[in-house]
N, C-alpha and C positions, 0 to 999 in steps of 0.2 A: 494416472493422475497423481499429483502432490501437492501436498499445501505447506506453504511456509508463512510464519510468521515476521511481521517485518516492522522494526520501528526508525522513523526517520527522524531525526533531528537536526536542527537549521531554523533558516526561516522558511516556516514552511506553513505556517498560521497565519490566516488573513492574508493570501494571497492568489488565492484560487489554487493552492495543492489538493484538496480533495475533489474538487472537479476534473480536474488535471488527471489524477489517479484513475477515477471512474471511467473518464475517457479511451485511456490510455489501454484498462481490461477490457471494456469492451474490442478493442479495435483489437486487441491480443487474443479474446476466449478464456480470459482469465474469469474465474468466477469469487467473491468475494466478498467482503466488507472491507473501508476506511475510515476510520473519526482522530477527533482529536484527542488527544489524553494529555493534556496542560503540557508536560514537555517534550510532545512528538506528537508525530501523525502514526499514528498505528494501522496498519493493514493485514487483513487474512488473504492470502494468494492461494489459489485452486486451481491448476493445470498442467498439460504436460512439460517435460522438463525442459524442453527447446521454448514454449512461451514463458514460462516464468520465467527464465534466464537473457531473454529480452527484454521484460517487463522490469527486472531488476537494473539490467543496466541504461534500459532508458530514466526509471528512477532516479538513479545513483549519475549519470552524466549530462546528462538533458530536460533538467527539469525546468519547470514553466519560467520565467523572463523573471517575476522579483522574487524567484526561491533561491535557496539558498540551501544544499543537503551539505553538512557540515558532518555527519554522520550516517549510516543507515546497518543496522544488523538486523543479521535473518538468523531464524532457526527451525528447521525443518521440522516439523509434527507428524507422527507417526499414525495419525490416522484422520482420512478424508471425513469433510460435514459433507453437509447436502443443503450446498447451496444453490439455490434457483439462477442466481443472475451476480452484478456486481452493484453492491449498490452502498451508497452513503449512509451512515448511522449516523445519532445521537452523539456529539458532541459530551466527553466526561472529563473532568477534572479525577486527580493519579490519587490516589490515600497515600499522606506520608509525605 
């Protein structure tokens, strides 16, 4: 298993991306969190490296009908959480 960091940026707010997302791990085994952080959608990715590497380019080329990914960067973290499931967070505005 591997977790990667992921921020998207686009339209990607107020459009159904974070339900889209949630969807998207479950149907993958990805395990997780996504919210908003004022200028992206943030997500923690938890899985093997054949689903995440699906789950990123469904992300990055097929995303929901009014998004719009205009960017999206990853960076791999060196060590697994222990997450239960995937699921939606708290919604935060960025410091700064």
């Amino acid at each position: 298993m591997s977790l990667i960091h992921i921020k998207v940026y686009g339209i990607v707010q107020g459009v159904g991306f974070r339900p889209y997302v949630a969807r998207l791990a479950d149907a993958l085994h990805i395990l997780g969190t996504v919210a908003n952080r004022g200028s992206c959608v943030e997500i923690y990715a938890q899985g093997t490296e054949a689903d995440l590497s699906r789950f990123l380019d469904t992300l990055e080329h097929r995303p929901p009908v009014r998004a719009v990914v205009l960017r999206l960067t990853q960076k791999r973290l060196p060590q697994e959480r222990d997450f239960a499931d995937f699921s939606i967070i708290t919604s935060a505005r960025e410091n700064g």
